[in-house]
C-alpha positions as CSV (number, residue, x, y, z in Angstrom):
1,X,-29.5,108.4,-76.3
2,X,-32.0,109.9,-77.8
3,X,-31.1,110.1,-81.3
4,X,-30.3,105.8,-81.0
5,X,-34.1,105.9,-80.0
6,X,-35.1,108.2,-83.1
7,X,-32.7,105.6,-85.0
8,X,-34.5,102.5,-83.7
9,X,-38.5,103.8,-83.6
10,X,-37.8,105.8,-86.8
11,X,-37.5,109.3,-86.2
12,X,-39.1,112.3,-87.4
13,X,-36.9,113.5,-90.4
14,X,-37.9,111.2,-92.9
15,X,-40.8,112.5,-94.8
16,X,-42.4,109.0,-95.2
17,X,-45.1,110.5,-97.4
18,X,-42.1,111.9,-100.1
19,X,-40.9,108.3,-99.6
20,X,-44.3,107.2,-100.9
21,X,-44.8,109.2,-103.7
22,X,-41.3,108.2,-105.1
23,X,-42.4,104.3,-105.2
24,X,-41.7,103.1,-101.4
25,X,-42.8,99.8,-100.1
26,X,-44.9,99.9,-97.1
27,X,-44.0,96.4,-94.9
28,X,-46.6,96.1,-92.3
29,X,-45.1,93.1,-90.2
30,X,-48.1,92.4,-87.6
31,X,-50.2,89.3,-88.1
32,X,-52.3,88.9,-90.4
33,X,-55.2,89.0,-87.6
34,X,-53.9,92.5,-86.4
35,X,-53.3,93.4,-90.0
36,X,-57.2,92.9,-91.4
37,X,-58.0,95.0,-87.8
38,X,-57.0,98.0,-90.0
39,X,-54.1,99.2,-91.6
40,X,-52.7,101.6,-94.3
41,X,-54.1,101.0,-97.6
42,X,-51.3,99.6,-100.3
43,X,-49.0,98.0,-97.7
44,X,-47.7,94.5,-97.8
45,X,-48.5,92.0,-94.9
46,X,-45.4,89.9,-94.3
47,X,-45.5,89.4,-90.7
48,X,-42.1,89.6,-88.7
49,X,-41.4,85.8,-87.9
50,X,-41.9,85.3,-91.9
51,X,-39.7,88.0,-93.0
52,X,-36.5,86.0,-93.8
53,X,-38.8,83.5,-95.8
54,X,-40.9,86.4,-98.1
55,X,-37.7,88.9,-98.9
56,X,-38.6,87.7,-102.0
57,X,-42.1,89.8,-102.2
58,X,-39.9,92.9,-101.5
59,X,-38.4,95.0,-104.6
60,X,-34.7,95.3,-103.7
61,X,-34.2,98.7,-105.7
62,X,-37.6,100.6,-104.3
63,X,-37.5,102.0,-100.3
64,X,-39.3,100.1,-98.0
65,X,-40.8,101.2,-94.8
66,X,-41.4,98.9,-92.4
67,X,-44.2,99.0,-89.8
68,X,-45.6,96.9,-86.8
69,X,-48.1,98.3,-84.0
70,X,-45.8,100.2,-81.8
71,X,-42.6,100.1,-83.5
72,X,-40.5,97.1,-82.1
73,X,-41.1,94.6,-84.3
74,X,-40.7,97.3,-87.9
75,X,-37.3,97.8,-86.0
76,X,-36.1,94.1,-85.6
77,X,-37.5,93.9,-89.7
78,X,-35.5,96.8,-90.8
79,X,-32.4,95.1,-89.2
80,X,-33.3,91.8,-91.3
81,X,-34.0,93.7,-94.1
82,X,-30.7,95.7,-94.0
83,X,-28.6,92.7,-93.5
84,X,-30.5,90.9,-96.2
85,X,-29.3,93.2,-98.8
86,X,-32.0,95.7,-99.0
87,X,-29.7,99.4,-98.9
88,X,-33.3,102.0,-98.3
89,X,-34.8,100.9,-95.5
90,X,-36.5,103.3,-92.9
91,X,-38.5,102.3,-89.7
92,X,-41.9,104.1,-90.0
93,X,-42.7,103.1,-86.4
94,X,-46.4,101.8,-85.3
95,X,-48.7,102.0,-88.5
96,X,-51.2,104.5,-87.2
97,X,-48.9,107.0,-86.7
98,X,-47.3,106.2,-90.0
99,X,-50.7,106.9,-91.4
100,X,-51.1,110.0,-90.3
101,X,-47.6,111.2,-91.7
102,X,-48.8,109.9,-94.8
103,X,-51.1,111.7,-94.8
């Protein structure tokens, strides 16, 4: 059970900041009103119930990390992503956190 939860609220054995370095996408999918509250500099706003409409915005051959407030909604985007084609795509959980691995 717990590894399923690691799997769905991205766990701690990706080292998102690696992921980074090497050219990953950062997909923060919160609105844009929660989005301008604050979030991690260099990521993309496409908000969750936009996704399937924006894949276009998203390179298809770089990782993408994907990124809400708590980790629900990045989830439910890494699900659309991975079924849209897109082969790297890790759930960094709720963007703060995320920052600080980053970090």
């Amino acid at each position: 059970m717990l590894g399923f939860l690691k799997n769905l609220f991205g766990g701690t054995s990706v080292d998102y900041a690696e992921l980074v370095k090497n050219g990953a996408q950062i997909i923060d999918v919160r609105t844009p009103a929660e989005y301008n509250g604050g979030h991690i500099k260099g990521s993309k706003n496409i908000p969750l119930q936009s996704l399937n409409q924006n894949l276009g915005k998203i390179k298809k051959n770089k990782p993408v990390i994907t990124c809400c407030a708590s980790g629900a909604r990045s989830a439910a985007a890494k699900s659309i992503l991975q079924n849209s084609g897109f082969t790297e795509v890790y759930n960094g959980g709720g963007w703060s956190s995320l920052q600080s691995k980053l970090s």
